[in-house]
ZAMARGU-4260 file (C-alpha; in steps of 0.2 Angstrom, whole numbers, plus 5000, padded with zeros to 4 digits):
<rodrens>
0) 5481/5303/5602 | 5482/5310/5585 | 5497/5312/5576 | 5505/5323/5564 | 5516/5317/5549
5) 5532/5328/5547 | 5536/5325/5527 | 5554/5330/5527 | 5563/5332/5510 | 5582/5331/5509
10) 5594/5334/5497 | 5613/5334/5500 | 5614/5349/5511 | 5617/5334/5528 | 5619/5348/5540
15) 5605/5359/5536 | 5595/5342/5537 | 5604/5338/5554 | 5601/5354/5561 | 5580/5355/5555
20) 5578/5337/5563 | 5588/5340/5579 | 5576/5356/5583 | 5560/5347/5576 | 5568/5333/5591
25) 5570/5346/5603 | 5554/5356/5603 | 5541/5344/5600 | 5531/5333/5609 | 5536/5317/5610
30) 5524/5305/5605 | 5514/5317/5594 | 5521/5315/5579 | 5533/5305/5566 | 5545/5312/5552
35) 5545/5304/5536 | 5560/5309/5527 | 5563/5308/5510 | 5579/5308/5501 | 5586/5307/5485
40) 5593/5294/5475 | 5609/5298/5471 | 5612/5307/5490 | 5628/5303/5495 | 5633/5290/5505
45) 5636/5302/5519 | 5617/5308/5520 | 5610/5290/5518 | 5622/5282/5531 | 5616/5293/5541
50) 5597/5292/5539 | 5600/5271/5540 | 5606/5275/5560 | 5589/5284/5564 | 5579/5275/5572
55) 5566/5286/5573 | 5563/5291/5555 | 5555/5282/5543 | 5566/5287/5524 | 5558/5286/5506
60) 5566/5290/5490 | 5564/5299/5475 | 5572/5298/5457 | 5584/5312/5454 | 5574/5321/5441
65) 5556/5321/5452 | 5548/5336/5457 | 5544/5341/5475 | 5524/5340/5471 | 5528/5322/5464
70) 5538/5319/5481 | 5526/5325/5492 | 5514/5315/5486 | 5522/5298/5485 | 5525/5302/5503
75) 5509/5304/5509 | 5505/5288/5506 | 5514/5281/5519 | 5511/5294/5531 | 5499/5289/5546
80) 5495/5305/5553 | 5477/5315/5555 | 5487/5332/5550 | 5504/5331/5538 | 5516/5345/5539
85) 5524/5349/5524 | 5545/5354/5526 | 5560/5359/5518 | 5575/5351/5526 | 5583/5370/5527
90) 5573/5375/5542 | 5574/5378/5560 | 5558/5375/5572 | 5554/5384/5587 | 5550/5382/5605
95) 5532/5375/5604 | 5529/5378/5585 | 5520/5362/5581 | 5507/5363/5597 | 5503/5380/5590
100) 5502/5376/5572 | 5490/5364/5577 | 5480/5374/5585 | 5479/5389/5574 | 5473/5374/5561
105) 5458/5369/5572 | 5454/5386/5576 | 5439/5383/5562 | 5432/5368/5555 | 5434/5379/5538
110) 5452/5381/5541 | 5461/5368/5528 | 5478/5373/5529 | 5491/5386/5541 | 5510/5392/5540
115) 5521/5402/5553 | 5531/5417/5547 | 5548/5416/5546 | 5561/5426/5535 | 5565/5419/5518
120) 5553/5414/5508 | 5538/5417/5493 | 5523/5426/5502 | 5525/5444/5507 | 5514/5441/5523
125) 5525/5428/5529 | 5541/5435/5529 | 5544/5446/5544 | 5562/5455/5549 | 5573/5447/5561
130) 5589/5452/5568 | 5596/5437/5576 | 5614/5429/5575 | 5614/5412/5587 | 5599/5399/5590
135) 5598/5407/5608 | 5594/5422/5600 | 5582/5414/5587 | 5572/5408/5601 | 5571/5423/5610
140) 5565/5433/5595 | 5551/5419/5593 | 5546/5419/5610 | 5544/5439/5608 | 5535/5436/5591
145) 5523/5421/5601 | 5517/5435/5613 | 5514/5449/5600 | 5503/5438/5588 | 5493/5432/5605
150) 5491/5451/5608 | 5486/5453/5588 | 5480/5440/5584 | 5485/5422/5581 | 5475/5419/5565
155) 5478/5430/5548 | 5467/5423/5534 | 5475/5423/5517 | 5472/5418/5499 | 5490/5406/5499
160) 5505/5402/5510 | 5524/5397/5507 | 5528/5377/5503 | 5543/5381/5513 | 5531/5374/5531
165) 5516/5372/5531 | 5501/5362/5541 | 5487/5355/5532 | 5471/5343/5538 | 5474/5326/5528
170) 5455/5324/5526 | 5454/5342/5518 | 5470/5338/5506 | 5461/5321/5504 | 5445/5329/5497
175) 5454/5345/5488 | 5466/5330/5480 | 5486/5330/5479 | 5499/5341/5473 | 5498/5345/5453
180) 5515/5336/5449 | 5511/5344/5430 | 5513/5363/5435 | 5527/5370/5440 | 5540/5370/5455
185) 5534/5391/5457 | 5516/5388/5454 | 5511/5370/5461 | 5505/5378/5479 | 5499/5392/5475
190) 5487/5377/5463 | 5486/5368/5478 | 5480/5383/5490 | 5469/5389/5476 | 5457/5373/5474
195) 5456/5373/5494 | 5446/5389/5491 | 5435/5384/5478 | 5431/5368/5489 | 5426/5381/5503
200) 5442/5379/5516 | 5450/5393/5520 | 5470/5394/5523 | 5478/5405/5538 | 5496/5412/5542
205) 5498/5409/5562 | 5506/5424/5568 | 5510/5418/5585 | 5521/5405/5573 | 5541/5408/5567
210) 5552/5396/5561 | 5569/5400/5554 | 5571/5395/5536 | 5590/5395/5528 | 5591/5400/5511
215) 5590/5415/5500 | 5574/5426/5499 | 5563/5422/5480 | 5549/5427/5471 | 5536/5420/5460
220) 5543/5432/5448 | 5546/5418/5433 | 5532/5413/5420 | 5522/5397/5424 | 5515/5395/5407
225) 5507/5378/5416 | 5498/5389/5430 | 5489/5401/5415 | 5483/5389/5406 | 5475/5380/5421
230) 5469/5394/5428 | 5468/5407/5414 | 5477/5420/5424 | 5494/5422/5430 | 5504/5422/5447
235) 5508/5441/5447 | 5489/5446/5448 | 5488/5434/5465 | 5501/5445/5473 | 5499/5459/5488
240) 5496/5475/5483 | 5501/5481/5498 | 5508/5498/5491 | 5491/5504/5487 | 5484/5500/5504
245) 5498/5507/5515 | 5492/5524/5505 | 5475/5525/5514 | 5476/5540/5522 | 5466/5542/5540
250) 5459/5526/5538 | 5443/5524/5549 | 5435/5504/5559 | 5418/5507/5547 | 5424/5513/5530
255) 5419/5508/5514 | 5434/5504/5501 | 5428/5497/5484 | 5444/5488/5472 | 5443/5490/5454
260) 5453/5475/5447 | 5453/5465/5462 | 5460/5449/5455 | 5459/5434/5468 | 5457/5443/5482
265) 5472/5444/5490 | 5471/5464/5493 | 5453/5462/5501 | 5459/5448/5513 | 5472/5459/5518
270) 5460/5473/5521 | 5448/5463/5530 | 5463/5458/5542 | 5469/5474/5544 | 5450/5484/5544
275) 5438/5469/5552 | 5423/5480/5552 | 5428/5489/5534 | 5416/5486/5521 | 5427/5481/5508
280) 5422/5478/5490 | 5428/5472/5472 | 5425/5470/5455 | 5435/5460/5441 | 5434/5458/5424
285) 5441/5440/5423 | 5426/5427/5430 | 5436/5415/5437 | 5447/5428/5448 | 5433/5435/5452
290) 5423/5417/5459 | 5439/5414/5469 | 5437/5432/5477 | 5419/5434/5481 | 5422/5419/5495
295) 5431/5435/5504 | 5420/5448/5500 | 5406/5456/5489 | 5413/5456/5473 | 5406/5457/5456
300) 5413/5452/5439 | 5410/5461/5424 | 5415/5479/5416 | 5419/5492/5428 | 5407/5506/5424
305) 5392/5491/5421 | 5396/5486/5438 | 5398/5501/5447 | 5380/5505/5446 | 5373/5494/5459
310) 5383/5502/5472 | 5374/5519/5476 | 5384/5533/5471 | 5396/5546/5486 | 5397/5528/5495
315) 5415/5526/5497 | 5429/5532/5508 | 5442/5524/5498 | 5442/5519/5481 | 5458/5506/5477
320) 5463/5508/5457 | 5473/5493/5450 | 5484/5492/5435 | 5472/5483/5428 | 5459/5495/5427
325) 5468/5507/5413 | 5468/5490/5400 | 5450/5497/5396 | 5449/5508/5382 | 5449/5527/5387
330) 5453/5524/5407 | 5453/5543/5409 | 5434/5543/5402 | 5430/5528/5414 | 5439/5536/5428
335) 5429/5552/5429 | 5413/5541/5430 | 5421/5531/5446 | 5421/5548/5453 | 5404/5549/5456
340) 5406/5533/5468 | 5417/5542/5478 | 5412/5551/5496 | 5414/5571/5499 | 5431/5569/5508
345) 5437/5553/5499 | 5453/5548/5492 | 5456/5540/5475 | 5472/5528/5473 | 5481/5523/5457
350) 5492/5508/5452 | 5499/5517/5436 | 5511/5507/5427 | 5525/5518/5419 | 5528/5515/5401
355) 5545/5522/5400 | 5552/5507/5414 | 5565/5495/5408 | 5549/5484/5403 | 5543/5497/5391
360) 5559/5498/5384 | 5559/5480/5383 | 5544/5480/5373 | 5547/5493/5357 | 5564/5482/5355
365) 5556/5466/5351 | 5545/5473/5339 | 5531/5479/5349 | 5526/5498/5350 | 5526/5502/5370
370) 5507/5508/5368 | 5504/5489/5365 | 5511/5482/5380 | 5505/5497/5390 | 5487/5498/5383
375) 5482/5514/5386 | 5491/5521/5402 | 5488/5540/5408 | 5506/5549/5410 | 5507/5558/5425
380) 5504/5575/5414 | 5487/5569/5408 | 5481/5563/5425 | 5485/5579/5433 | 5477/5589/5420
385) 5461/5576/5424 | 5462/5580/5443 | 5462/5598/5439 | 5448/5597/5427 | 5436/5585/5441
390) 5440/5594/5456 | 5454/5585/5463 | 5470/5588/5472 | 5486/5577/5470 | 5491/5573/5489
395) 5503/5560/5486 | 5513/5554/5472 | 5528/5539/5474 | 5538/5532/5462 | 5543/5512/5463
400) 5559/5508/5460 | 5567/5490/5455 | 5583/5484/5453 | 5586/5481/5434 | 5594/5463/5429
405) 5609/5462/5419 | 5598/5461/5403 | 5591/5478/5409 | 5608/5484/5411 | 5613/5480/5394
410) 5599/5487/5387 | 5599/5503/5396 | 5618/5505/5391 | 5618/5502/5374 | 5601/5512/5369
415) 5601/5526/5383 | 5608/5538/5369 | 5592/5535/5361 | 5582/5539/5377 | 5578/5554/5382
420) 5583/5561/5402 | 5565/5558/5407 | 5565/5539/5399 | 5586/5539/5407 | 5577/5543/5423
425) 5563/5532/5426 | 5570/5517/5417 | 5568/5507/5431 | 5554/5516/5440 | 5542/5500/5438
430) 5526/5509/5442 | 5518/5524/5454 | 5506/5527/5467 | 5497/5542/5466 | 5486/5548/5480
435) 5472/5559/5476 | 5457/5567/5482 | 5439/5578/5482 | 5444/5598/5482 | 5434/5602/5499
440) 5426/5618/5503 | 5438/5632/5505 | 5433/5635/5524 | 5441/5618/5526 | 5458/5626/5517
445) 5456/5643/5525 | 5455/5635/5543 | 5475/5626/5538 | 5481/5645/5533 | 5473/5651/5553
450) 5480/5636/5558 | 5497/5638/5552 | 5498/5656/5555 | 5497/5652/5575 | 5509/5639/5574
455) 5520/5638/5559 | 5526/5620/5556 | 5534/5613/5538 | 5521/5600/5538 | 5508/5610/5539
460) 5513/5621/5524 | 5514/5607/5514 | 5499/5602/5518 | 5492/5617/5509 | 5503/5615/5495
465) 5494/5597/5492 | 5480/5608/5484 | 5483/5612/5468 | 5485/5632/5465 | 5469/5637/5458
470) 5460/5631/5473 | 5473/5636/5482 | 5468/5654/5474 | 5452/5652/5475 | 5453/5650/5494
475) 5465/5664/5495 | 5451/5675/5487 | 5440/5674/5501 | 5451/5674/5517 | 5451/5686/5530
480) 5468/5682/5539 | 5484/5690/5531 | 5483/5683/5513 | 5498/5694/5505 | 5511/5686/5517
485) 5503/5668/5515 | 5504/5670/5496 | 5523/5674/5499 | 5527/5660/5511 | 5520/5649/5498
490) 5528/5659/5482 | 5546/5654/5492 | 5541/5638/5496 | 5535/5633/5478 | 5553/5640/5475
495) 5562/5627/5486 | 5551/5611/5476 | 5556/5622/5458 | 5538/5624/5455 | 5542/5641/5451
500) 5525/5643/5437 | 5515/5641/5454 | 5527/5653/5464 | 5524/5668/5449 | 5505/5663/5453
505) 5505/5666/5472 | 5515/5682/5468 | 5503/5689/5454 | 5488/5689/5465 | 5499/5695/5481
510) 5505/5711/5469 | 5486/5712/5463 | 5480/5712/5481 | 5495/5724/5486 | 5506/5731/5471
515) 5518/5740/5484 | 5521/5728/5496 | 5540/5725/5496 | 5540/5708/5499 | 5530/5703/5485
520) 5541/5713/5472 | 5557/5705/5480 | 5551/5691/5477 | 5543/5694/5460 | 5562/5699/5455
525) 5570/5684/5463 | 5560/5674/5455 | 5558/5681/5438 | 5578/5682/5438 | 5579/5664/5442
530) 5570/5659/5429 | 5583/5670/5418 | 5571/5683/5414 | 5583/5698/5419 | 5573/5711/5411
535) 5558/5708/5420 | 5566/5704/5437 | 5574/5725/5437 | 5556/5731/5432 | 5549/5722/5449
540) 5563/5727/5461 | 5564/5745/5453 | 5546/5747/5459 | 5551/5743/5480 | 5550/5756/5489
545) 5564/5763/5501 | 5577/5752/5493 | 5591/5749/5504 | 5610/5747/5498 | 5611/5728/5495
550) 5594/5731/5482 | 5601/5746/5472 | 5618/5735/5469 | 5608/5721/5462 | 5599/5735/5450
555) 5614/5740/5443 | 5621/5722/5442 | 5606/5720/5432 | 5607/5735/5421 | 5623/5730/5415
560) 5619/5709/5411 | 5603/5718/5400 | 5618/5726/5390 | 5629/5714/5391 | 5615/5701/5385
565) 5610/5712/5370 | 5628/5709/5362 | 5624/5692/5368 | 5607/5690/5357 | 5618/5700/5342
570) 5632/5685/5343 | 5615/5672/5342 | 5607/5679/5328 | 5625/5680/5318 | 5627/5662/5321
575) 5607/5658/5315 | 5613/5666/5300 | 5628/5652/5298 | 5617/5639/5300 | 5601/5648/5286
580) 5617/5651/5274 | 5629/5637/5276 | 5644/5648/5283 | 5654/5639/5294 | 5636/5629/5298
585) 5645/5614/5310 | 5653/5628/5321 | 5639/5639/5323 | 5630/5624/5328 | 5641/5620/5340
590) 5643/5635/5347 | 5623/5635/5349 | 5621/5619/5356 | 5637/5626/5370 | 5626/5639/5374
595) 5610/5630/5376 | 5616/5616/5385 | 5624/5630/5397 | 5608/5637/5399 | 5618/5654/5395
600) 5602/5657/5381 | 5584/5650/5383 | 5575/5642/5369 | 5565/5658/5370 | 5580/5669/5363
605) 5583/5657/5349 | 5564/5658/5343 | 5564/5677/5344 | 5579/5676/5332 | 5571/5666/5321
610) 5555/5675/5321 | 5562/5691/5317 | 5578/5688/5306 | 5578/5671/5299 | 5569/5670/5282
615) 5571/5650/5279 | 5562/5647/5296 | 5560/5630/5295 | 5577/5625/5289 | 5586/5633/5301
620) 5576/5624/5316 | 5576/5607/5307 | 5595/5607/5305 | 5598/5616/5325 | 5585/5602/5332
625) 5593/5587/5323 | 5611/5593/5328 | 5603/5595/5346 | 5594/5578/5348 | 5613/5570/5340
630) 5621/5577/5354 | 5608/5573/5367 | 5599/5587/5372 | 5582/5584/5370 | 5567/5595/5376
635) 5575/5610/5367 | 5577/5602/5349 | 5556/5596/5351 | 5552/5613/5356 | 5561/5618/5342
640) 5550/5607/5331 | 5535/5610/5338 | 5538/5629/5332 | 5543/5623/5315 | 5528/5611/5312
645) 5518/5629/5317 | 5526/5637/5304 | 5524/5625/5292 | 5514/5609/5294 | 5517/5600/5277
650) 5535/5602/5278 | 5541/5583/5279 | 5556/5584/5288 | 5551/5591/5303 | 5535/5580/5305
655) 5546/5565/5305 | 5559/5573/5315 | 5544/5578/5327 | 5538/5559/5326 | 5554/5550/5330
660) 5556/5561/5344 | 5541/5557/5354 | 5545/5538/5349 | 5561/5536/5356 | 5552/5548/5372
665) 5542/5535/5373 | 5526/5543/5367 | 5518/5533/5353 | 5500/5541/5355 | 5510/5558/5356
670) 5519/5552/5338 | 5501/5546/5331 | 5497/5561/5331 | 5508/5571/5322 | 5508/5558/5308
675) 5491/5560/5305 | 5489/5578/5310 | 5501/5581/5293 | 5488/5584/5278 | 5502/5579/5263
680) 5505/5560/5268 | 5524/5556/5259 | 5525/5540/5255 | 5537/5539/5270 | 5524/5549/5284
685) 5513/5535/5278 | 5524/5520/5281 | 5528/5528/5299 | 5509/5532/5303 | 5505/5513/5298
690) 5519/5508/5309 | 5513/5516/5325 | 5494/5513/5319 | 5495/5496/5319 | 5504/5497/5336
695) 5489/5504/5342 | 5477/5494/5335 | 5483/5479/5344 | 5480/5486/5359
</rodrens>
């Protein structure tokens, strides 16, 4: 009969150990197996008086300062067995969990090496919720998981699997060789996993498998300097992008799904489990990722936009994008040549990295400009000016959160005065997902408005509002149902998400479609009066026809703001005129920076003042900018700027104010920019432009 040695190691924690052997007793076949349990050194004298009354057991030690690799190997030379199972001492076996561990290892002569799920430890596919609270009810849930991985499927192939337990032939690990004891503790399995590949084993997670492991839930999220140089890439770029592949959308048993950046593998294993007749493609830059993952799939190695051109072009359903795919010099360039790759009614999805997270942050305060560590990362503005330009529509956008450390905490609260609210919000937004897609014809769009117009659901309309508004328009243009109250229901919706520039767009073309239609010119003056436009908001709803009461109150209301605002704008321009003259300049300016932050006057107002009664122009901006940026309030003072750099370019002062601005933004190519854009380079514009220069040359 052929065995299986159970290599057990123990530390001190005696009634974990107890507990793990009890069960291993309990639910395994007698005869079947032997534990060989190894245990430190300097255990106390409790744990080895213990171990010395087993008879059952045979016990090797370690020294204090060995590492588990080191252990498990020194144990495996003693051990007798055709299959070794590898276990920490923390765990809890199952009813019949070796018997089928076994069996989901001989499944295939390929298969070198299986582990069950269970609910703390390294590999994302392992780890499965449980809610369980005694050992009866442990082995109910396991019973219940047995029957749902017989009805799914017993065997799930993956690139690695948890040192917590796991099953592996002896003659495979004999051929692949022992545990690196050089690596590290982090690293040493995913090694381990890694050569079983290259020697053409594969590895398998048995789903019909779950064992309970003690402990607290970890990641590979530390360096292993040891691993890189090994294997000249890190352990981050073997992990699950599962967020990009829960985003296909409708996916289908035949498709065809190309990754860009593909690494190891790992994503197309999991798309081949979950998609079996897919035809699922990769390409990597780095050789050596790529070797590991062409044993899973048809995968290339090379530049992107070199490789793409053996597949033929309009072939893919699903085009994955990874982080590492915007490390190439001009991504956006590259990007819109993947395009042509992509099917009629295919979707694109994006790993974007987001260069204002804590990691950014991180970055610019230890002497490195962000556009180094970022390389050169689209922001979310220049991507969807690049779907709008290519014909695509942004369905789906989702931001990742994480939680910060205490180093990210103290960073964040000892520099945020330096941030602006966009960087305050998305410190610790790690990356997004961003879902888009080919614009289809706009009978495909005009069939939604039929359809929403028979049965009106909220999922529908924001279905429609997926589209971005000039196809939106477009589509509009040509249909036959009743477009002047679609353009309305999606004017107020636009309203509800504070889109209002689209909500003024729907409205326009529903007033050029019908210019007396009383909807539209409520709406037109809600909407204009929202966004504090008060003048503009009487003309529209003086134009309704048949007013009724509530209507002509909010006219007069109306009238009387317009007059009251015009003493308004004369108390701005007589504080303007402080600041240009130097009279009472620190109150006017406070008094300016009340009202802005109030939103009781609009940037607008303060340009229109300066346009027309403020001679030193660029002085009086400069001074109101800096004093708003001090007190935190930071898109007006750029606007601000930006008007001053049109009135004069040259003038030093607002360039560099300009500069720092996008810096501490977060915007080094934005800062690039305006340095070099400047035609008189001071000696101190050209110490800044060489700073964020060479920060871009690194990259």
């Amino acid at each position: 009969m052929e065995k299986t040695s159970i290599i057990l190691y123990c530390d001190n924690e005696l009634s974990y150990t107890i507990e793990c052997i009890d069960s291993i007793r309990l639910y395994s076949e007698k005869g079947t197996y032997e534990i060989i349990a190894v245990v430190n050194s300097s255990s106390t004298d409790e744990t080895i008086n213990w171990f010395i009354d087993q008879t059952d057991i045979i016990i090797s030690s370690c020294d204090d300062d060995a590492n588990l690799q080191k252990i498990w190997n020194s144990a495996i030379q003693i051990s007798k067995g055709n299959n070794i199972l590898f276990m920490h001492s923390n765990t809890v076996v199952t009813e019949n969990w070796l018997t089928n561990l076994l069996q989901g290892l001989y499944v295939s002569e390929n298969i070198a090496a299986v582990g069950p799920l269970s609910n703390y430890h390294t590999n994302d596919r392992q780890m499965l919720g449980a809610d369980y609270s005694s050992m009866d009810e442990l082995l109910v849930f396991a019973k219940q998981q047995f029957l749902v991985g017989v009805m799914e499927g017993v065997i799930e192939k993956c690139l690695t699997i948890s040192d917590f337990c796991f099953a592996v032939k002896k003659s495979a690990l004999l051929e692949n060789g022992l545990f690196d004891d050089a690596l590290e503790s982090n690293s040493f399995m995913a090694d381990f996993c890694l050569r079983l590949l290259n020697t053409g084993y594969q590895i398998a997670l048995c789903r019909n498998v779950y064992i309970h492991h003690y402990g607290r839930l970890e990641t590979n999220e530390k360096e292993a300097p040891l691993f890189y140089e090994k294997w000249s890439f890190g352990l981050q770029t073997m992990k699950l992008q599962e967020d990009l592949i829960n985003k296909i959308e409708n996916p289908a048993d035949h498709m065809h799904v190309l990754v860009l950046g593909c690494g190891c593998g790992t994503s197309l294993r999991s798309l081949l489990n979950l998609y079996p007749e897919a035809v699922i493609s990769g390409i990597e830059l780095d050789p050596v990722q790529a070797e590991l993952a062409s044993v899973i799939g048809d995968v290339t190695v090379g530049p992107f936009l070199e490789q793409l051109n053996r597949f033929e072009k309009n072939s893919f359903d699903h085009i994955l994008v990874t982080n590492h795919f915007f490390e190439s010099a001009n991504p956006l360039k590259a990007l819109s040549m993947v395009l042509n790759y992509l099917r009629g009614d295919g979707e694109l999805i994006l790993e974007l990295d987001n260069p204002r997270s804590y990691e950014g942050f991180r970055a610019f305060f230890s002497d490195q400009l962000m556009i180094k560590y970022h390389g050169s990362v689209p922001t979310l503005t220049e991507l969807a000016v690049f779907f709008e330009k290519n014909s695509l529509f942004q369905s789906n956008i989702v931001p990742y959160e994480e939680i910060l450390n205490d180093e990210a905490r103290y960073l964040f609260n000892h520099t945020k005065s330096l941030m602006s609210p966009l960087v305050q919000q998305q410190f610790n937004i790690s990356k997004f997902i961003i879902v888009a897609k080919k614009v289809p014809e706009t009978s495909s769009l005009q069939a939604v408005f039929n359809d929403l117009f028979i049965e009106y659901t909220d999922e529908k309309l924001e279905r429609i509002l997926r589209y971005n508004s000039s196809f939106i328009l477009n589509a509009a243009e040509t249909y036959e149902g009743p477009t002047v109250p679609l353009l309305n229901l999606l004017a107020i919706e636009s309203v509800e998400q504070k889109k209002y520039e689209n909500a003024l767009l729907y409205l326009n073309k529903a007033y050029e479609l019908d210019p007396i239609d009383s909807s539209t010119l409520f709406n037109l003056g809600t909407v204009t009066y929202v966004l504090g436009d008060t003048a503009k908001s009487l003309e529209w709803l003086i134009q309704i026809p048949n007013k009724n009461e509530t209507i002509n109150q909010w006219i007069s209301k109306m009238q009387m703001e317009i007059t009251l605002k015009s003493e308004d704008l004369r108390k701005q321009k007589l504080l303007l005129l402080r600041v240009e003259y130097n009279v009472s300049q620190k109150d006017a300016l406070s008094s300016l920076a009340e009202l802005i932050q109030k939103q009781i006057v609009r940037v607008e107002d303060i340009l229109t003042i300066v346009q027309e009664d403020i001679v030193d122009k660029r002085k009086v901006l400069n001074v109101f900018s800096v004093y708003l940026y001090k007190k935190g309030i930071f898109e007006p003072a750029v606007a601000l700027l930006e008007k001053s750099l049109e009135y004069d370019p040259e003038y030093e002062p607002t360039v560099l104010h300009l500069a720092f601005s996008h810096i501490q933004n977060g915007d080094q190519k934005e800062a690039y920019r305006v340095l070099e854009a400047s035609q008189m380079k001071t000696p101190t514009i050209n110490e800044w432009l060489h700073k964020v220069k060479d920060g871009l040359n690194t990259i």
